[in-house]
C-alpha positions as CSV (number, residue, x, y, z in Angstrom):
1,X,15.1,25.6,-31.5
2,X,12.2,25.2,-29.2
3,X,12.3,23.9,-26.1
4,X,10.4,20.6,-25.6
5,X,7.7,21.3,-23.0
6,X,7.5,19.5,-19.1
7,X,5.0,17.1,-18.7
8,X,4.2,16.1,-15.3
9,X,1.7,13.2,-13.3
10,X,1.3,11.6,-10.1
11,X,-0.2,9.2,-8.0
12,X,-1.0,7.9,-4.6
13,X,0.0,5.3,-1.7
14,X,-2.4,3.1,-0.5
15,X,-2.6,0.7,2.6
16,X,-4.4,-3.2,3.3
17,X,-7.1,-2.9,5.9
18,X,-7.9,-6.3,5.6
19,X,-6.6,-9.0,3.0
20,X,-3.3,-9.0,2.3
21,X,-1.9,-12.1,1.3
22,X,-5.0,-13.9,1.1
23,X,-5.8,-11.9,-1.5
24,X,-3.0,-14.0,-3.5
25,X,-5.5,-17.7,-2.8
26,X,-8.8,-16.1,-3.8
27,X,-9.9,-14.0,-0.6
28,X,-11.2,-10.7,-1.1
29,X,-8.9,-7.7,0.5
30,X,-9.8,-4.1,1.7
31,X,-7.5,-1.5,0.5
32,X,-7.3,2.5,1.3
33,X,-5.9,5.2,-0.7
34,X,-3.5,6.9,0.7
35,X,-4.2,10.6,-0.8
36,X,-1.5,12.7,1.3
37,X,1.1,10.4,0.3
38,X,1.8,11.5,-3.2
39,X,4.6,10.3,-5.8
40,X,5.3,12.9,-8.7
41,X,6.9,12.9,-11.9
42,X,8.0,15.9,-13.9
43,X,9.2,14.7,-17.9
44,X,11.5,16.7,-20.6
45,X,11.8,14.7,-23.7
46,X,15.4,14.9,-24.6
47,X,18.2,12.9,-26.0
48,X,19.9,11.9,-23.3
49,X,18.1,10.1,-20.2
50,X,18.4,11.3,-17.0
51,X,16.5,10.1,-13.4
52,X,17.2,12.9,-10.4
53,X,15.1,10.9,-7.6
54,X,14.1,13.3,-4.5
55,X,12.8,11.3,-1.3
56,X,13.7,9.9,2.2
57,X,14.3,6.6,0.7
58,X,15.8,4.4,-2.3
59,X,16.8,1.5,-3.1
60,X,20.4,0.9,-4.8
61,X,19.3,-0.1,-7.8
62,X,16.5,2.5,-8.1
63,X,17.3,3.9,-11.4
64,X,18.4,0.8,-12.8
65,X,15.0,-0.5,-12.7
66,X,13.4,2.6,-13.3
67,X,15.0,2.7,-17.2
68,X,14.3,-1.5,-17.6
69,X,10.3,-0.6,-16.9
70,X,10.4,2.3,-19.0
71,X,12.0,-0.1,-22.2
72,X,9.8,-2.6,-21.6
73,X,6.2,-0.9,-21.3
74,X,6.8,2.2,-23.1
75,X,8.6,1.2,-25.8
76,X,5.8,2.6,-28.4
77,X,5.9,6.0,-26.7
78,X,8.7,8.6,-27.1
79,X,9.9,8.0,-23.0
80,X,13.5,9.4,-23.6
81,X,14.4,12.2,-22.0
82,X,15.3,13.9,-18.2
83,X,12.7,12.5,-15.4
84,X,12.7,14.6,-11.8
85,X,10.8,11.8,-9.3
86,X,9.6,13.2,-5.9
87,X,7.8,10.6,-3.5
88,X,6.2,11.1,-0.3
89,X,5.6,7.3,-0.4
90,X,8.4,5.3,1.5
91,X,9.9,2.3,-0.6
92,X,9.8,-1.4,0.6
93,X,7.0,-1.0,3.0
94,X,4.2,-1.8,1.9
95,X,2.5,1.4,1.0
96,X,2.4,1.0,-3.0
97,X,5.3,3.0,-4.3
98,X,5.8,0.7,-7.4
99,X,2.3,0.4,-7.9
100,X,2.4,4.5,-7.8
101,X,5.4,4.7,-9.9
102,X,3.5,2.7,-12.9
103,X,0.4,4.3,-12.1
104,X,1.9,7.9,-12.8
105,X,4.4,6.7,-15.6
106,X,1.2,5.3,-17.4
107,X,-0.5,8.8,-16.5
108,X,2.6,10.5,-17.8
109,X,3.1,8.7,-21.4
110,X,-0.4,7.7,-21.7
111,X,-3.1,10.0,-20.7
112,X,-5.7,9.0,-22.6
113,X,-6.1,6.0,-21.4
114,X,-9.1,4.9,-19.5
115,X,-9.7,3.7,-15.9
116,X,-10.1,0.1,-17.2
117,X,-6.9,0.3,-19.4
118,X,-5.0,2.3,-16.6
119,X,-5.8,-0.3,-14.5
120,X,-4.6,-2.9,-16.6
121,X,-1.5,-1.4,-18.1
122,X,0.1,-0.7,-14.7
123,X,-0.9,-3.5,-13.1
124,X,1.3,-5.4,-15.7
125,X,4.2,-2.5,-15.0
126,X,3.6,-3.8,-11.6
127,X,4.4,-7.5,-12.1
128,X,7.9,-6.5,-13.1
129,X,8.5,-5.7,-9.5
130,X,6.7,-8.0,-7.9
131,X,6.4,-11.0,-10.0
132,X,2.1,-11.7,-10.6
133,X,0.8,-9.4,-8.1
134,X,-2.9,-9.4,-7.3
135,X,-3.5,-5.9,-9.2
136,X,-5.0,-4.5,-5.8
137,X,-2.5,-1.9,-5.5
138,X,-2.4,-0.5,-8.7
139,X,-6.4,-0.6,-8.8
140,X,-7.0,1.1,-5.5
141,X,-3.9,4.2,-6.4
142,X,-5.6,4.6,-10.5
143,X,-9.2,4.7,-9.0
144,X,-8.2,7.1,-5.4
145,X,-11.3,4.8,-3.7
146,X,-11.5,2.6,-0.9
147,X,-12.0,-0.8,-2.5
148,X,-13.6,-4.4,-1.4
149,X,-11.1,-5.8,-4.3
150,X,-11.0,-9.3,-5.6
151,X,-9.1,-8.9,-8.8
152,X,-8.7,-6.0,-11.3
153,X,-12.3,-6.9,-12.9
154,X,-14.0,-7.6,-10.3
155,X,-14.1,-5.1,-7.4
156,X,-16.4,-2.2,-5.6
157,X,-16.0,0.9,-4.0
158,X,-16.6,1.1,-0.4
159,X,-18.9,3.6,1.5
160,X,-16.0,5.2,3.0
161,X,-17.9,7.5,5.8
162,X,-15.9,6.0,8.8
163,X,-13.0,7.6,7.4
164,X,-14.6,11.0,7.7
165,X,-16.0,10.7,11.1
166,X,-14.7,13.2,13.5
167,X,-14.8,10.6,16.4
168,X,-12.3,8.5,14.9
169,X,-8.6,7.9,13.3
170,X,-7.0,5.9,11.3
171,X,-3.1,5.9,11.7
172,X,-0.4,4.4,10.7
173,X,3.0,3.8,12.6
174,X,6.5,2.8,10.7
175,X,8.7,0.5,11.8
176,X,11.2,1.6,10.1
177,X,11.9,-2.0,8.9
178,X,11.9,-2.4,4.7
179,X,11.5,-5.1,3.4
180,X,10.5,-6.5,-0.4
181,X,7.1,-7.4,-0.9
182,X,8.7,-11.2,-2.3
183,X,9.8,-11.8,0.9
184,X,6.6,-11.7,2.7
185,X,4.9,-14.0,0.3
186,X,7.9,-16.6,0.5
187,X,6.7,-16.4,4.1
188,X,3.4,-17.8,3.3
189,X,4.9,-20.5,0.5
190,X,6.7,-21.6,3.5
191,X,4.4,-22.5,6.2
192,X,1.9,-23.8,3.5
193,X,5.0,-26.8,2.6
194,X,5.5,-27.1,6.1
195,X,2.5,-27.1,7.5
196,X,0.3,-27.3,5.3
197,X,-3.2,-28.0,7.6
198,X,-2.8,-24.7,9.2
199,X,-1.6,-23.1,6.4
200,X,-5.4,-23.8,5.6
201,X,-7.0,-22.6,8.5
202,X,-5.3,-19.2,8.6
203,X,-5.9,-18.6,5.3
204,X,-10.0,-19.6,6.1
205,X,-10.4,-17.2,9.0
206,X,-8.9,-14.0,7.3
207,X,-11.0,-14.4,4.0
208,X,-13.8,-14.6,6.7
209,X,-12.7,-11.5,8.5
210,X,-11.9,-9.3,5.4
211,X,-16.0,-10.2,4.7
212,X,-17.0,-8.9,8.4
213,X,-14.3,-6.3,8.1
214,X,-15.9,-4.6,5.0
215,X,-19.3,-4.3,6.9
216,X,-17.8,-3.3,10.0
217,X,-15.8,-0.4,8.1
218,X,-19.0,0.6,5.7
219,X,-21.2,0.9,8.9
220,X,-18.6,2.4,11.2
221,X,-18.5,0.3,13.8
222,X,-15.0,0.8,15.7
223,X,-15.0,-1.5,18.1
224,X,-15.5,-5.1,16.4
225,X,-13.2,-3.4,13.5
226,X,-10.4,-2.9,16.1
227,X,-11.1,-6.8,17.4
228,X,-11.5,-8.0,13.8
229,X,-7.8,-6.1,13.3
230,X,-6.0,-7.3,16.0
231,X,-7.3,-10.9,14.9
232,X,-6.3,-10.7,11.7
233,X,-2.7,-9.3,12.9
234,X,-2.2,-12.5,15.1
235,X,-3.2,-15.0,12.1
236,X,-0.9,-12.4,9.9
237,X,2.1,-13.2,13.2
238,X,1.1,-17.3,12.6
239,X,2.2,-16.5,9.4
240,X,5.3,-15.5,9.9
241,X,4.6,-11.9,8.5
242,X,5.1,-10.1,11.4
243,X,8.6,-8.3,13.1
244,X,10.1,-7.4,16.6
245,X,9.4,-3.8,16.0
246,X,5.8,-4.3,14.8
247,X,5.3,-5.8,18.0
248,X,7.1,-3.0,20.0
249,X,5.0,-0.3,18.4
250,X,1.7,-2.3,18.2
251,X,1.9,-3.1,22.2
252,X,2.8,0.8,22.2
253,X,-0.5,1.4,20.1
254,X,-2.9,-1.1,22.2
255,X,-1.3,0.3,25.5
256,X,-2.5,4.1,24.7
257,X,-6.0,2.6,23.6
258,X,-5.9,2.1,20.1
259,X,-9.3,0.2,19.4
260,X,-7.3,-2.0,17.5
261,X,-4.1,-2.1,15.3
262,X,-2.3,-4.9,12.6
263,X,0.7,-4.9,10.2
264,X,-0.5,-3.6,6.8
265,X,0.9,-5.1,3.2
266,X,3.6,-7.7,2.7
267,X,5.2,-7.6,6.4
268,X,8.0,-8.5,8.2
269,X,8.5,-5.1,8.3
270,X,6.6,-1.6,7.0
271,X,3.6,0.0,8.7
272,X,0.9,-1.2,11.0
273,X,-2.6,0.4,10.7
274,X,-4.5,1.6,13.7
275,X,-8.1,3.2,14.9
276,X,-8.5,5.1,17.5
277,X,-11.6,7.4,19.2
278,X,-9.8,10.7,18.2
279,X,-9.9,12.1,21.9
280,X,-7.9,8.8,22.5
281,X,-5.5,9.6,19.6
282,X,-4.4,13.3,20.3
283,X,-3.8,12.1,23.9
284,X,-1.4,9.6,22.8
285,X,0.0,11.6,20.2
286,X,0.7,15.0,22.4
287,X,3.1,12.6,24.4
288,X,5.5,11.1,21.1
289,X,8.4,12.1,20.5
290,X,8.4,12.9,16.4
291,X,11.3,12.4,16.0
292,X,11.6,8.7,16.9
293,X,8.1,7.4,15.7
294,X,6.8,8.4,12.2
295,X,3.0,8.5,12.5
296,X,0.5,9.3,9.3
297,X,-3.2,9.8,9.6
298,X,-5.6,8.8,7.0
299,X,-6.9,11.7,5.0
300,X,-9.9,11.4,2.8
């Protein structure tokens, strides 16, 4: 008897330059794909189902949720069988990895699929995990572009030069603090019951600075994108999105000349993005200690 062949797919990570939350009330967001943090999946159809996850990280109840997805969105598509799952993309912070996982089981089981349909398909996968999620996430990982997003049907690739230009780099620090994206949007719910009035006004300043934030990105101009950052990363704090060791690192980051630097996706934990003039960068960076910080530049 023939052996049933292995199919295999992957996707991306991808990081919030500006946006995050706000995106949720109607504000536009600027996401970034995150091309050297991959998530793969290799697939035998067989009888028996079988998950062997390989990465730093999961969560307990990993495979659990993995097989309820499967049932419930691929139900029409022969999705029994042995599945090998190797991410790059750390879990709980903020970086896209369920987004990634639907993206690349939708690859997998479905590869005809268009953009469009991709889009749509795993942005409902998505929901599962995260309840109605804005469908940034899964657009910005299916498409591999940087995004001005507003919702899945209605969004437009950035001019992403700044992200090649040998004067600068983008980077990203962990905090080593996970967290569920629900619990950074119950942060939000919160302050808008109990305060409601500034609830407002936060929400009003970062839909204006994702706006100047997109033209400050598309014409490369560090130095108001670093002020525009560390704005939107004190609003983000007002909210409540923000951690003791986002601080620690950011004041590490701003210290060592980082143009500018904010927490990036749901918060209250995860990864804060940074800029820096690249002379300024491999300074900072020749005097870390690896093993303590984890650092990831942007790749294009």
């Amino acid at each position: 008897m023939q052996e049933a062949p292995s199919l295999s797919s992957q996707a991306c990570g991808k990081c919030v330059l500006f946006g995050e939350h706000s995106i949720l009330y109607g504000s536009s967001a600027l996401a970034l794909p995150l091309k050297n943090l991959r998530l793969q999946i290799s697939f035998k159809a067989a009888e028996n189902e079988k998950l062997i996850l390989e990465g730093k990280e999961n969560f307990p109840n990993s495979e659990e949720i993995f097989w309820k997805l499967l049932k419930k969105d691929f139900s029409d598509v022969p999705y029994k069988g042995e599945y090998i799952i190797r991410s790059q993309i750390p879990l709980g912070a903020g970086l896209g990895s369920s987004a990634a996982l639907s993206v690349a089981l939708h690859r997998l089981h479905r590869p005809h699929l268009s953009q469009a349909e991709l889009i749509e398909r795993s942005w409902q996968s998505e929901n599962h995990f995260h309840g109605k999620s804005s469908g940034m996430d899964p657009c910005t990982i299916a498409t591999e572009k940087s995004l001005c997003f507003k919702n899945i049907h209605e969004f437009e690739t950035l001019n992403d030069n700044f992200l090649k230009d040998e004067n600068y780099v983008f980077v990203l620090v962990d905090s080593t603090i996970r967290r569920s994206a629900l619990s950074g949007i119950s942060m939000g719910q919160k302050l808008k019951e109990e305060n409601p009035i500034l609830w407002e006004n936060i929400l009003k300043e970062l839909q204006v600075l994702a706006l100047e934030g997109k033209d400050y990105f598309e014409n490369c101009l560090a130095e108001k994108l670093g002020q525009a950052m560390n704005k939107a990363h004190e609003l983000l704090k007002q909210w409540g999105l923000s951690h003791p060791e986002l601080e620690k690192n950011r004041d590490l980051l701003l210290a060592n000349n980082a143009l500018g630097a904010k927490l990036t996706g749901a918060g209250r934990g995860g990864f804060l993005i940074s800029i820096f003039e690249r002379r300024s960068w491999l300074t900072f960076k020749a005097r870390q200690d690896s093993s303590r910080t984890c650092f990831i530049e942007l790749r294009t």
